[in-house]
PATORLUM-800610 format. One line per field, with one value per residue (C-alpha): z negated, x, y; residue number from 1. Coordinates in pm, 1 decimal, decimal comma. Each point is the difference from the previous one (the first is absolute). Layout:
BEGIN
c3	(Z ...)
c1	(X ...)
c2	(Y ...)
nr	(NUM ...)
***
This chain:
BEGIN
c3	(-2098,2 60,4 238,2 320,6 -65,2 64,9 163,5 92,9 341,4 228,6 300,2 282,1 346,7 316,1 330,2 -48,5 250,8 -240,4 -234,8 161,8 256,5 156,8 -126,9 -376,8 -295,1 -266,2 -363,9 -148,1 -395,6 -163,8 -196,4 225,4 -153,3 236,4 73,5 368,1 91,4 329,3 -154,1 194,0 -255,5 -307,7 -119,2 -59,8 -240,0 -339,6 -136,3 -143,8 137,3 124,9 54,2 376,2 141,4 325,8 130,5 315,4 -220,5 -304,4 -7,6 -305,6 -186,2 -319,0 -110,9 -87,5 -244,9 -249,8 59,7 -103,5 -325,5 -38,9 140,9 262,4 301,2 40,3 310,2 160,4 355,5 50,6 -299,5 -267,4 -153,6 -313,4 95,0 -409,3 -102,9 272,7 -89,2 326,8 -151,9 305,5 -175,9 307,9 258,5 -91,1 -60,9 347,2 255,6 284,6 -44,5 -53,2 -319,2 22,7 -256,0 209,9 -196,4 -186,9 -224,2 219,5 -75,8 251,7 66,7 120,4 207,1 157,0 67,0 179,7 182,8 111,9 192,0 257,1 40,6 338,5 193,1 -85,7 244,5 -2,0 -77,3 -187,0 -360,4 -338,3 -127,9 -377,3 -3,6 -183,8 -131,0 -126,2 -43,3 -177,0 -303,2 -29,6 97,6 -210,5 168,2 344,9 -33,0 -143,5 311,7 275,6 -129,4 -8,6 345,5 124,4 -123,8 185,9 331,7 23,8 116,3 -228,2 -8,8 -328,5 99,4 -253,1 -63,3 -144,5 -306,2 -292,4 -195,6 133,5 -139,2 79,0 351,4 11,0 -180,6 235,4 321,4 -97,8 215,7 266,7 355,8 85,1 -202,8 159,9 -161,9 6,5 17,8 -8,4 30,3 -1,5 -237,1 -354,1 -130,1 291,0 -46,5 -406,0 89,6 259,6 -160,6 -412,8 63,3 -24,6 328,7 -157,3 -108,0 327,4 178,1 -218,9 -21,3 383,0 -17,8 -269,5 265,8 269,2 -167,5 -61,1 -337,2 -110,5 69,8 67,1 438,2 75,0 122,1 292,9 40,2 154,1 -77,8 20,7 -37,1 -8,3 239,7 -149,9 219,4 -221,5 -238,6 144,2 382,8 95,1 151,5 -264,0 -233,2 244,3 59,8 -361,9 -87,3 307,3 -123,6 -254,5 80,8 241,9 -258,1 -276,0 160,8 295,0 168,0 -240,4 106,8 299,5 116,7 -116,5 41,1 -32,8 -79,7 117,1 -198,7 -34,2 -274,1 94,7 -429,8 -68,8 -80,8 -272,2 -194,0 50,3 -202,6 -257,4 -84,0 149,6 300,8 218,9 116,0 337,0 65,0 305,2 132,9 384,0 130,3 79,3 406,2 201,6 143,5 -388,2 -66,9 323,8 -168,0 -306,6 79,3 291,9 -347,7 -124,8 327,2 17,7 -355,6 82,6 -99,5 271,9 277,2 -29,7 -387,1 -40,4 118,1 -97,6 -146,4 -4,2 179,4 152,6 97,8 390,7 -88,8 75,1 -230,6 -149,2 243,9 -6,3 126,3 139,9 369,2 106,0 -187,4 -142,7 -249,4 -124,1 -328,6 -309,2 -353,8 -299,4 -147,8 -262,3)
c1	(-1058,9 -102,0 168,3 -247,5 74,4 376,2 290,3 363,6 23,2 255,2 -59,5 -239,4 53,4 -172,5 -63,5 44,2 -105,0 155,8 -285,1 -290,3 -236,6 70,7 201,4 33,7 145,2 121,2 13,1 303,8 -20,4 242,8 93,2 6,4 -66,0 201,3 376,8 10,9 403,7 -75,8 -195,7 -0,6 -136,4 234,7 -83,7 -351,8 57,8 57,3 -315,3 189,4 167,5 345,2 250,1 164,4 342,9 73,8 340,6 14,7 -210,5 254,4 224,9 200,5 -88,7 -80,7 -266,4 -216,6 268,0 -131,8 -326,6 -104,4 -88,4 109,7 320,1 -79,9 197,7 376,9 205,6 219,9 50,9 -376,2 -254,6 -28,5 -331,0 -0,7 -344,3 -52,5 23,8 -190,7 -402,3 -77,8 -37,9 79,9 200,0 287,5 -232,3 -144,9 379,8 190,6 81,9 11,9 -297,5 221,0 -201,7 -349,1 -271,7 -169,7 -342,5 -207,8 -372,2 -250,0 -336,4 -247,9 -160,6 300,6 115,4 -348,0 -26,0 389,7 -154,1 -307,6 194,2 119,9 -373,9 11,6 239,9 -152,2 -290,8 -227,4 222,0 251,3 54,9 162,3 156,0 133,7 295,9 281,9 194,8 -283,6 -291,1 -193,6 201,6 -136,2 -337,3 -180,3 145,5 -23,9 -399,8 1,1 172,8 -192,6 -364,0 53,9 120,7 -256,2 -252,1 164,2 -58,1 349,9 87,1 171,0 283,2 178,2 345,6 92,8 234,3 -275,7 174,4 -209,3 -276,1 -398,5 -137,1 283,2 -6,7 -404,4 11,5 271,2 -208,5 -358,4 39,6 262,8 -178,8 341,8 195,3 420,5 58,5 392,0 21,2 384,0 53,7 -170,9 182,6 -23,3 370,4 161,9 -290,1 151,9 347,9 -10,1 -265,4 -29,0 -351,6 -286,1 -135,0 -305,3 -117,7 80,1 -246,1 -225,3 -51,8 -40,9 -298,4 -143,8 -6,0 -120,4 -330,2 -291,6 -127,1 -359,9 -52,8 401,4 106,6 292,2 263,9 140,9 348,6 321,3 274,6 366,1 316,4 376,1 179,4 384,3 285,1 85,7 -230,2 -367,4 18,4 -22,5 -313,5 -91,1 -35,4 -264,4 -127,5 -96,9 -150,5 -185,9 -171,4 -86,8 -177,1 -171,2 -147,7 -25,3 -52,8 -200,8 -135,3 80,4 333,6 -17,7 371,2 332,4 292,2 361,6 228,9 307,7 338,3 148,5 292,8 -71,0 10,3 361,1 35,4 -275,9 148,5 319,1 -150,9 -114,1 263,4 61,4 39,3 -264,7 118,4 -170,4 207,2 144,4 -259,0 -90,7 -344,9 -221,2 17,5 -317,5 -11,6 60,1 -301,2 -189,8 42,0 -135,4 -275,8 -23,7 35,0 -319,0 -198,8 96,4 -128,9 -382,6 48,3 -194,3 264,8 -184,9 50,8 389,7 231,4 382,1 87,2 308,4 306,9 189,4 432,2 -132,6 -180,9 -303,9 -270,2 -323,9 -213,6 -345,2 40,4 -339,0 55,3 -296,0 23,0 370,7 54,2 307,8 76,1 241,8 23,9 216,2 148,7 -219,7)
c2	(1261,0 -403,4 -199,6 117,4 359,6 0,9 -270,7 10,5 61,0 -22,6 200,2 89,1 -71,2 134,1 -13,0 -395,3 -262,5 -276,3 -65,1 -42,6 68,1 380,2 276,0 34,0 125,7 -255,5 27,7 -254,7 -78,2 -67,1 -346,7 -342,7 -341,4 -200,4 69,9 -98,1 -70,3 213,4 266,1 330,6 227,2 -45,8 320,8 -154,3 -271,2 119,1 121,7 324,8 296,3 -52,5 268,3 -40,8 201,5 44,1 24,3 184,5 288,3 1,0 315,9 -154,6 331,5 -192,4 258,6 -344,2 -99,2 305,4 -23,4 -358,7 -33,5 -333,6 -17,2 -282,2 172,1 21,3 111,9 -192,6 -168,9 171,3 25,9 -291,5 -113,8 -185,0 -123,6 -136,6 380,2 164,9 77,1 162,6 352,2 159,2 284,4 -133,4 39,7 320,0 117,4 -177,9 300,2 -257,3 -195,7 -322,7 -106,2 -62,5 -202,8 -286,0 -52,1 258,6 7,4 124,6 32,6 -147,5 368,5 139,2 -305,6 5,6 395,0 -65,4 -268,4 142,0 261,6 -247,3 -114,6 251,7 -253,0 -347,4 -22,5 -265,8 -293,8 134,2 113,3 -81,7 -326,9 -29,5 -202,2 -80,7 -155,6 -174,7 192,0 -226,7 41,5 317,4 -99,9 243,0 290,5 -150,4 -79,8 365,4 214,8 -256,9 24,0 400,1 -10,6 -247,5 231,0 270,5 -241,5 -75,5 -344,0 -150,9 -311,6 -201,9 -172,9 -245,8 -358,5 -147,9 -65,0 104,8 -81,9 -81,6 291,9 233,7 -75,4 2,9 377,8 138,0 -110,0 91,2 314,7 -143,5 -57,6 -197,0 -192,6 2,6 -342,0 -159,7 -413,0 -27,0 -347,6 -372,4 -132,0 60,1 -126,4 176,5 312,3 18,1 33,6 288,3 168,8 -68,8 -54,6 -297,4 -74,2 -200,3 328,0 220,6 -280,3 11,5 354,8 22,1 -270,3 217,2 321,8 -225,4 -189,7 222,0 -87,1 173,4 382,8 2,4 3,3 -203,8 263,3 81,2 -128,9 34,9 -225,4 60,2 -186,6 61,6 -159,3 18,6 -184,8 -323,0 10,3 30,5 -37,3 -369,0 -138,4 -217,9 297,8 169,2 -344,6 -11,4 331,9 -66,5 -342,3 223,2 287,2 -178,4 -237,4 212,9 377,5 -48,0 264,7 259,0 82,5 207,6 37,4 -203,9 208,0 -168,2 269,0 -9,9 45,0 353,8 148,7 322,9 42,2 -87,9 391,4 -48,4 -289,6 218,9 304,4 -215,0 -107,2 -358,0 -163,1 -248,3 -340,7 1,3 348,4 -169,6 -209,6 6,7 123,7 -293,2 -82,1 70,9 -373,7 -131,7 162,6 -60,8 -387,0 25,2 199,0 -353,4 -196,3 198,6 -72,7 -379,6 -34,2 161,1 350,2 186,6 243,3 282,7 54,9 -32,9 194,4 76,7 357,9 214,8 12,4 -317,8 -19,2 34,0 348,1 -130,1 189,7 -203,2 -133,1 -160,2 -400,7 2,6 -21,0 199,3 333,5 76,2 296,6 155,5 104,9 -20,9 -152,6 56,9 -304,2 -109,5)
nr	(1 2 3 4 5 6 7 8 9 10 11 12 13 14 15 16 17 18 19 20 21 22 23 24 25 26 27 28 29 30 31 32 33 34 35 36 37 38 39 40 41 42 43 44 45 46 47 48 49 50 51 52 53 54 55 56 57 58 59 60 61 62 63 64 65 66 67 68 69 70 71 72 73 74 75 76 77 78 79 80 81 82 83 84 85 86 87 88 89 90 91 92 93 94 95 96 97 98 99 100 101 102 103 104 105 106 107 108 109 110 111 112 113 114 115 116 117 118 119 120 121 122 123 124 125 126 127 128 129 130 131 132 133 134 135 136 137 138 139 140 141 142 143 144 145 146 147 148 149 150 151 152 153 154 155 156 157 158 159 160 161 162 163 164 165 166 167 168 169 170 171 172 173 174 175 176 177 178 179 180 181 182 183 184 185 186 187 188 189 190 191 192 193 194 195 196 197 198 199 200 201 202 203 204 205 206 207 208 209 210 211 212 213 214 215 216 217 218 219 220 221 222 223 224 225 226 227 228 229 230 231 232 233 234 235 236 237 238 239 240 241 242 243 244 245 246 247 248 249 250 251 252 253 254 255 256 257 258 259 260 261 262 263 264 265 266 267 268 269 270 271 272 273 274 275 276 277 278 279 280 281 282 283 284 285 286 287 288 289 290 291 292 293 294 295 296 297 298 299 300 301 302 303 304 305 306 307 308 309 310 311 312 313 314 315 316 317 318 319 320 321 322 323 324 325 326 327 328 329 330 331 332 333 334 335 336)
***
């Protein structure tokens, strides 16, 4: 099979109201080309399958001891995973009585993802439906063109999120099919944007102007732009400031909605289970009136009210809000 017929994927999630437009079900790849320092889906960067143990699951038994073939677990205070040995068989998985060890990534073809996917078409109404995600789905662009043209056809509506951070054509073949592109700008400055992230922000804007200027027979896509707001390292005004001089230059009309998603660590547990720790474990939520400010630092700059808002959950318990005065909304974000 080629590279459209089957990809590593990760997981899929439903009944969201995260990624897009409606209610939906989302398809997350696996493999990431940035390495964001507040990244809330670690299990999503490598691009191969990576074995996870959970401790509150583990009954010590050690009956995963005998049954990997290569010797990569040992028992001790809780299971040990010599992560250099370990393929991902899955011969621990299939073995563990309590469910405590589980493969996170598995080959799929792009029939079977589609068939699972088409299943949840009866909840998605008219606006919603699915969004391939990632990690970065665009490094499996093949696969991702693959699964949304076959659900297009099937009248499905149909979203790509993506960092931007790939190549031209991978980015163009993974959003043929995509009526909404979920696209991340997660900072304005390009030294500061490399050290948080690992990743060239010359190419993240550029890639976003690509989306948003129709160029012969090809429609500039619809667009919805999102960015992390993390305490200390992207939440001052200037930041905002920035990316809005931007995408108010170089975007235009084509993005519909700027979300600023605020800081969660909701996935200590994950970086836990795999096997390290995250250095933002102990961070504080984002306050409401912090964010109230920077979405004031957007407005000051020219970015129009009624297409920013702030997402998630801020230290006052306030949930996300719409800042346009005349129609507020409620909903939630995950941390991007």
């Amino acid at each position: 099979m080629n590279s459209s017929d089957t990809g590593l994927v990760l997981e899929i999630q439903r009944m969201s109201t995260e990624d897009g437009p409606g209610l939906r079900s989302t398809l997350f790849l696996k493999g990431c080309s940035l390495r964001c320092r507040w990244c809330h889906n670690p299990e999503s960067i490598s691009p191969e399958p990576q074995l996870r143990w959970s401790e509150s699951r583990c009954l010590g038994c050690g009956e995963c001891l005998a049954a990997c073939p290569r010797r990569a677990l040992s028992l001790g205070v809780g299971i040990r995973i010599d992560r250099g040995a370990c393929d991902g068989c899955g011969n621990c998985e299939r073995t563990c009585p309590g469910g405590a060890l589980e493969i996170w990534g598995r080959r799929r073809t792009a029939g079977a993802v589609v068939g699972e996917l088409l299943r949840d078409r009866s909840y998605f109404g008219t606006e919603g439906g699915v969004t391939v995600s990632g990690g970065e789905a665009c490094l499996q662009a093949d696969f991702a063109r693959n699964v949304l043209e076959r659900l297009k056809r099937e009248g499905v509506g149909t979203a790509l999120d993506t960092c931007g951070m790939c190549t031209e054509s991978q980015l163009l073949l993974a959003a043929e099919h995509a009526d909404l592109v979920l696209y991340d700008i997660k900072d304005s400055d390009p030294v500061r944007h490399r050290t948080n992230t690992g990743g060239d922000l010359d190419i993240v804007l550029r890639n976003l102007r690509l989306l948003s200027i129709p160029r012969g027979d090809r429609a500039r896509k619809r667009i919805w732009v999102r960015t992390p707001v993390i305490p200390a390292l992207t939440d001052s005004p200037s930041m905002i400031e920035g990316i809005a001089r931007f995408l108010s230059d170089s975007a235009g009309d084509a993005v519909e909605r700027w979300e600023l998603c605020a800081f969660n660590n909701l996935c200590r547990e994950k970086y836990r289970q795999l096997g390290g720790e995250w250095e933002l474990a102990e961070s504080p939520l984002m306050r409401a009136e912090d964010l109230d400010r920077l979405v004031d630092a957007a407005v000051r700059t020219g970015w129009p009210p009624d297409r920013i808002r702030w997402t998630g959950m801020a230290a006052s318990g306030a949930a996300a809000r719409d800042v346009s005065i005349s129609s507020p909304t409620r909903g939630t974000k995950t941390q991007i």
